[in-house]
C-alpha positions as a LaTeX table, in Angstrom:
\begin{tabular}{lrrr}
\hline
Residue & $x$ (\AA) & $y$ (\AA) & $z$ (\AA) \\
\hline
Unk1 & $-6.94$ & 3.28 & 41.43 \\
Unk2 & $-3.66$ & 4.33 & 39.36 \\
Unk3 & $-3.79$ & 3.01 & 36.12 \\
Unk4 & $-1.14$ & 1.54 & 34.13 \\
Unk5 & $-0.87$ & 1.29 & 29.96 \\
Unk6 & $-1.99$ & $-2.26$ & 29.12 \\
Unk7 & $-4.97$ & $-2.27$ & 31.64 \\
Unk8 & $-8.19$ & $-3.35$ & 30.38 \\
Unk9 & $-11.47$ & $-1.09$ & 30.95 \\
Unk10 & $-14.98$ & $-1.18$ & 30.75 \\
Unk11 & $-17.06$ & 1.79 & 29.90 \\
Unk12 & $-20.51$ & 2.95 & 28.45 \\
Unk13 & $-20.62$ & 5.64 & 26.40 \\
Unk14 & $-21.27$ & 7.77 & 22.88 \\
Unk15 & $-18.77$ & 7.18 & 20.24 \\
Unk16 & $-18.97$ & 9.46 & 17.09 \\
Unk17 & $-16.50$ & 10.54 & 14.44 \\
Unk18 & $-14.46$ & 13.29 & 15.16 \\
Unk19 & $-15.91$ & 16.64 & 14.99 \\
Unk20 & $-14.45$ & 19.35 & 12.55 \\
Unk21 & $-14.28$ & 23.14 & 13.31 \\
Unk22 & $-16.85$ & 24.06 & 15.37 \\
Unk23 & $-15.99$ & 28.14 & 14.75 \\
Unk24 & $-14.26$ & 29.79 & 11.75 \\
Unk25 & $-11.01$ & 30.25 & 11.41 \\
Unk26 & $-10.45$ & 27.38 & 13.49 \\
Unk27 & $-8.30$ & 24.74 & 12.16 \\
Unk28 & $-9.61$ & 21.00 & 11.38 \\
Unk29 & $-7.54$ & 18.73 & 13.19 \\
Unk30 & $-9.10$ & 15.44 & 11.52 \\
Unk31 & $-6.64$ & 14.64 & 9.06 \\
Unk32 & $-3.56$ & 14.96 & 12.04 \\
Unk33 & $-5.66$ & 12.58 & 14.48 \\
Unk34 & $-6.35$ & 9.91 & 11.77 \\
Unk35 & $-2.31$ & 10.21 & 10.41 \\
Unk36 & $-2.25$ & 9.00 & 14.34 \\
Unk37 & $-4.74$ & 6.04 & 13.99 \\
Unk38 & $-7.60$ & 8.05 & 16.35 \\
Unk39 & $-10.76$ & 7.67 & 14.05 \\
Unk40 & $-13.69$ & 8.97 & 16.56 \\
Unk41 & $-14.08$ & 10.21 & 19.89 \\
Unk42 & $-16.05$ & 9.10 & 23.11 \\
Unk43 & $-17.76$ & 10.50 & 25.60 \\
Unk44 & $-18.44$ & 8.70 & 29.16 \\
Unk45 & $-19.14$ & 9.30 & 32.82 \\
Unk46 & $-18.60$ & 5.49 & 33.25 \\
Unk47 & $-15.28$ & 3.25 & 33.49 \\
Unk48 & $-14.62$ & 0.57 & 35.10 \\
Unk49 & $-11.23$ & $-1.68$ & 35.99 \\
Unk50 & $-11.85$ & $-5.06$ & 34.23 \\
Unk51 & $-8.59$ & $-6.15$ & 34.21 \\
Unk52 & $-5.37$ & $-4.65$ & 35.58 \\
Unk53 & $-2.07$ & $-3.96$ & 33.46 \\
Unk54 & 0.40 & $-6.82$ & 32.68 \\
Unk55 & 3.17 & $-6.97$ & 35.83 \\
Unk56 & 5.58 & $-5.28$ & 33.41 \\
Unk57 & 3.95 & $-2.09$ & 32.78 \\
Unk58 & 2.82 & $-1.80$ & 36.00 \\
Unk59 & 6.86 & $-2.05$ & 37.13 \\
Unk60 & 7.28 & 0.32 & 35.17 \\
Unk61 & 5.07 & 2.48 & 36.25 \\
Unk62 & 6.46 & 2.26 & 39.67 \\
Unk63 & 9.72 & 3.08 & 38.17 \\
Unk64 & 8.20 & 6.05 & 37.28 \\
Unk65 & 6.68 & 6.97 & 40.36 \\
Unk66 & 10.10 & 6.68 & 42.00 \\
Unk67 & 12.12 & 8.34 & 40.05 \\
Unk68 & 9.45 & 11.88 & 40.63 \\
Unk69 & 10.11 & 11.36 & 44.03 \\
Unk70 & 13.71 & 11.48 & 44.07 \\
Unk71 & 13.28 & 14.35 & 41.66 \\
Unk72 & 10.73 & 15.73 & 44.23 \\
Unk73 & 13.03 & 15.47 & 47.03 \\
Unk74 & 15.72 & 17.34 & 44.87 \\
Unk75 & 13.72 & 19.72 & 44.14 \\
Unk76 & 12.54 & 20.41 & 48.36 \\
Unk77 & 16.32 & 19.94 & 49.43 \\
Unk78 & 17.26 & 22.83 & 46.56 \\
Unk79 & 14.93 & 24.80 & 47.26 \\
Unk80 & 15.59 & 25.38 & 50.42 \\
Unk81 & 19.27 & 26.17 & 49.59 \\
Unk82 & 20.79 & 29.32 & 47.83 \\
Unk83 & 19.06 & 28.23 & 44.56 \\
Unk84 & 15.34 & 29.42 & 45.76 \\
Unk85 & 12.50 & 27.76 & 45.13 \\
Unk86 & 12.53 & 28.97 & 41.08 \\
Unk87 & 15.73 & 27.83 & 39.98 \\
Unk88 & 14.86 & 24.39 & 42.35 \\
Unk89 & 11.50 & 24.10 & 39.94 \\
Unk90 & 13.24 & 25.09 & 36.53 \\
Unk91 & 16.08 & 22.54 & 37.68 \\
Unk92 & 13.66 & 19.47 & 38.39 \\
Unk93 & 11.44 & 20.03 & 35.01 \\
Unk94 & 15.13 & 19.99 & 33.25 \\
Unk95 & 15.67 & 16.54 & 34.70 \\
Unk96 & 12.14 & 15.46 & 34.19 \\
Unk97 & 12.55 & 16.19 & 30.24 \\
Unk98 & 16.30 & 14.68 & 29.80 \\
Unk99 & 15.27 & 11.72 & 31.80 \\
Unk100 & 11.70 & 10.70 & 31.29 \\
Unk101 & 11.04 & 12.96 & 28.09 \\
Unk102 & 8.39 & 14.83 & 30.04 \\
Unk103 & 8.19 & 18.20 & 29.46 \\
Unk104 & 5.00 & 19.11 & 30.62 \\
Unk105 & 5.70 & 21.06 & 33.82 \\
Unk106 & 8.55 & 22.97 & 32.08 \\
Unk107 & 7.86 & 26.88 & 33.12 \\
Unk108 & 7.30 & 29.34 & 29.94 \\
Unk109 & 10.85 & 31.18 & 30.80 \\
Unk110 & 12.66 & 27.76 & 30.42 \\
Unk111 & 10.74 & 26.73 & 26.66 \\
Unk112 & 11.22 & 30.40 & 26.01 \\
Unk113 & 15.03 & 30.20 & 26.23 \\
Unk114 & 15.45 & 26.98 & 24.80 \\
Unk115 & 13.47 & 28.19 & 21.71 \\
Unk116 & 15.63 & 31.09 & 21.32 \\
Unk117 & 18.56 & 29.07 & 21.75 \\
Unk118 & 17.35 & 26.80 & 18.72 \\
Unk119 & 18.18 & 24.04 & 21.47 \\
Unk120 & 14.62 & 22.71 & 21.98 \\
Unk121 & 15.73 & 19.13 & 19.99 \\
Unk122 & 17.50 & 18.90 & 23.83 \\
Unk123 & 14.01 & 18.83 & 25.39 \\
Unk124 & 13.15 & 15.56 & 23.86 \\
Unk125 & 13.97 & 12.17 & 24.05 \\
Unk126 & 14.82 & 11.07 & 21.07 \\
Unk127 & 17.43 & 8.30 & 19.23 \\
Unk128 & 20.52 & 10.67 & 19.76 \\
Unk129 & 19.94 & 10.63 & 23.56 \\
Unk130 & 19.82 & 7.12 & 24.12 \\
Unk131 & 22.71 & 6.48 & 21.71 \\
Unk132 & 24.85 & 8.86 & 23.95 \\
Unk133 & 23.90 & 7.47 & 26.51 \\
Unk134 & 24.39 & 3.88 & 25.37 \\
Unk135 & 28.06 & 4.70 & 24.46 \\
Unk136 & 28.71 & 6.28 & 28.36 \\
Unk137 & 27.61 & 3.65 & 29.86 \\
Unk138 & 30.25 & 1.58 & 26.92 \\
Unk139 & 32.67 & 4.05 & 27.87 \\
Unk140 & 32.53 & 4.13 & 31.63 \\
Unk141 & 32.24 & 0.02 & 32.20 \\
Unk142 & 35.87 & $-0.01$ & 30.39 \\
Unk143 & 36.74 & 2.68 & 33.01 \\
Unk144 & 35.79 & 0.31 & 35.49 \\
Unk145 & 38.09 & $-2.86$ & 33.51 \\
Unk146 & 35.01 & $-4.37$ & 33.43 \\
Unk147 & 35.43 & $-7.10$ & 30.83 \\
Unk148 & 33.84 & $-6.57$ & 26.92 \\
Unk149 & 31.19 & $-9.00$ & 26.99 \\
Unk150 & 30.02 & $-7.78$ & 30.23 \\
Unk151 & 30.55 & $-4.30$ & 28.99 \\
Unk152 & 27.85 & $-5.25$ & 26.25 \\
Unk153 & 25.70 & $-6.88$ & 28.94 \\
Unk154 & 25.46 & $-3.61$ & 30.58 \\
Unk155 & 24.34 & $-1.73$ & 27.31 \\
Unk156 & 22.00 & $-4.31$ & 26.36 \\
Unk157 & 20.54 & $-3.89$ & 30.08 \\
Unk158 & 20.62 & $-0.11$ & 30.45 \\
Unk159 & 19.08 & 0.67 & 26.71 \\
Unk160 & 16.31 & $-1.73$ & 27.73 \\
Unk161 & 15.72 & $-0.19$ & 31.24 \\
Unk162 & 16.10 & 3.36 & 29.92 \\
Unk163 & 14.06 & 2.78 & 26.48 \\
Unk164 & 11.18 & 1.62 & 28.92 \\
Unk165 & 11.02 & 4.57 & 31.49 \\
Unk166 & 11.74 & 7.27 & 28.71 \\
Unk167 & 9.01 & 8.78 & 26.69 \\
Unk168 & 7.28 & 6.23 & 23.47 \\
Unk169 & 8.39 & 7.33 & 20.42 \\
Unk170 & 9.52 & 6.16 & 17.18 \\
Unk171 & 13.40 & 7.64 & 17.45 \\
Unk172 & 13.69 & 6.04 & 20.93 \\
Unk173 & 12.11 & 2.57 & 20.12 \\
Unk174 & 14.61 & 2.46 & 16.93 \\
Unk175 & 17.65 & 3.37 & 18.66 \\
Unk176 & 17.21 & 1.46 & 21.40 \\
Unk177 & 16.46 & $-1.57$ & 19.17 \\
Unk178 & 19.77 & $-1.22$ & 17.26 \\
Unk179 & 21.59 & $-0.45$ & 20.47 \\
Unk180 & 20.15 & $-3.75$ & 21.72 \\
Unk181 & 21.41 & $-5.57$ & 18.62 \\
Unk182 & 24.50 & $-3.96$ & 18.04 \\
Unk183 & 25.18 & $-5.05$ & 21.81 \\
Unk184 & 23.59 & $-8.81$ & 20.93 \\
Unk185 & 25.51 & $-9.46$ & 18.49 \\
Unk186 & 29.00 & $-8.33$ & 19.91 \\
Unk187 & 27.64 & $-10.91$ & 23.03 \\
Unk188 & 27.78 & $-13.83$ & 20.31 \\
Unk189 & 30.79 & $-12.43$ & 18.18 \\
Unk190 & 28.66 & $-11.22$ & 15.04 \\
Unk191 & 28.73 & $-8.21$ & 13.09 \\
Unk192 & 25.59 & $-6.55$ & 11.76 \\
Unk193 & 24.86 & $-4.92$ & 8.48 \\
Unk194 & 23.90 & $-1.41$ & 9.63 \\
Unk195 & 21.98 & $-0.63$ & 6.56 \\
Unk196 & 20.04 & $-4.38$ & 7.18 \\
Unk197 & 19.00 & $-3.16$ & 10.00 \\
Unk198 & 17.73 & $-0.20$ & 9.69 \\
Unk199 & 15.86 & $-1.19$ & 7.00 \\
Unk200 & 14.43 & $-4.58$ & 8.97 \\
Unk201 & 13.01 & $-1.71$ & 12.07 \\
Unk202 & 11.69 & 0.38 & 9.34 \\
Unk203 & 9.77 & $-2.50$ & 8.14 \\
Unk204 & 8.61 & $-3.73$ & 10.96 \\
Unk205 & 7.12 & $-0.35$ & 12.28 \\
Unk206 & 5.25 & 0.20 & 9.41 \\
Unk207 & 4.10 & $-3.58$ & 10.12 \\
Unk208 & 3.34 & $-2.67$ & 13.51 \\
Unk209 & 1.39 & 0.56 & 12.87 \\
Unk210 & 0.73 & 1.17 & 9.02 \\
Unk211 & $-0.18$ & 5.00 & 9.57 \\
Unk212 & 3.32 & 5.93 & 10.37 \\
Unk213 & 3.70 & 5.72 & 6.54 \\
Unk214 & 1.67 & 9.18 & 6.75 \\
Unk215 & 3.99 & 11.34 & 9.38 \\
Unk216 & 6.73 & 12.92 & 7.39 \\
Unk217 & 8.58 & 13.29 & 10.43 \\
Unk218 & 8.84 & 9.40 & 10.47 \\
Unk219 & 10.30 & 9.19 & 6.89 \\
Unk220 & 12.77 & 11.62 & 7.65 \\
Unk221 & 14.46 & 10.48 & 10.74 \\
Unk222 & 15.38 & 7.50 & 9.26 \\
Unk223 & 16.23 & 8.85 & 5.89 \\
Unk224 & 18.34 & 11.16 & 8.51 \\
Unk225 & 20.19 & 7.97 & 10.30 \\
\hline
\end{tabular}
């Protein structure tokens, strides 16, 4: 059975602290897994379903699962044009990473080029993609003479739906947050103290998850926004 993030499982095993280099020369990756709140590993041959995921996750997850087949189906239709069945594979990873933030089937040519390019930042999901995108969608419901508050609606709706499907990270949670608010608070006719806010997410990530404090990456995209 597929398994969804919030599902509860049952397992026997042996837990023991992580192990450090096992050879020499090797490099001891304890100090990057506990900066990530992993503080042992386990070892089982037996799990077991207790409880399935919460309805919302496992939406999502079929969210998920349809938007790889549409991709999928792309990628068959396009590779069965001019493109080939390369340029069909390179194209569907593309639109796997922008979309979902997964860049795991990307081919070595395509991260190759990208890292020449400098462009790899593109690859990711991260706060400036959903704050692009959160503007288009601004942008193109006053296209449509949609009215403001309803143009806001549609934000709020899309940065929620988007933030959801697209990969977990710290940069996406935070800019969808203060996309969310920025877009709540024009619903009700109030103005919000950018600096407030960022500082309010800050605090309540490090709330949330303590060890972030330890990631200098984390410190420095918000010193960054």
């Amino acid at each position: 059975q597929a398994l969804s993030r919030g599902a509860v499982l049952r397992f026997r095993g042996v837990a023991s602290p992580i192990s450090g280099p096992q050879n020499p020369g090797e490099r001891d990756f304890r100090p990057w897994a506990h900066a990530r709140g992993t503080v042992g590993e386990l070892r089982t041959t037996e799990v077991f379903l207790a409880a399935p995921a919460p309805f919302g996750e496992r939406l999502r997850t079929e969210a998920r699962k349809k938007i790889e087949a549409v991709l999928d189906e792309g990628e068959r239709r396009a590779a069965a044009s001019p493109l080939g069945h390369k340029r069909a594979a390179d194209a569907r990873s593309l639109l796997r990473a922008f979309l979902l933030g997964r860049t795991d089937d990307l081919s070595p040519e395509v991260s190759r080029t990208f890292q020449e390019a400098g462009a790899v930042h593109l690859l990711v999901v991260s706060g400036l993609h959903v704050g692009v995108l959160a503007w288009g969608i601004y942008r193109l419901t006053g296209t449509l003479g949609m009215q403001e508050k309803l143009r806001l609606l549609s934000v709020l709706l899309f940065v929620g739906a988007y933030a959801s499907l697209a990969a977990d990270s710290p940069a996406v949670r935070r800019a969808a947050l203060t996309s969310a608010a920025v877009a709540g608070a024009g619903l009700v006719g109030k103005r919000i103290d950018p600096l407030a806010l960022l500082a309010l997410l800050y605090t309540l990530e490090l709330l949330i998850n303590p060890a972030l404090i330890l990631r200098p990456g984390f410190g420095m995209t918000y010193l960054l926004t």
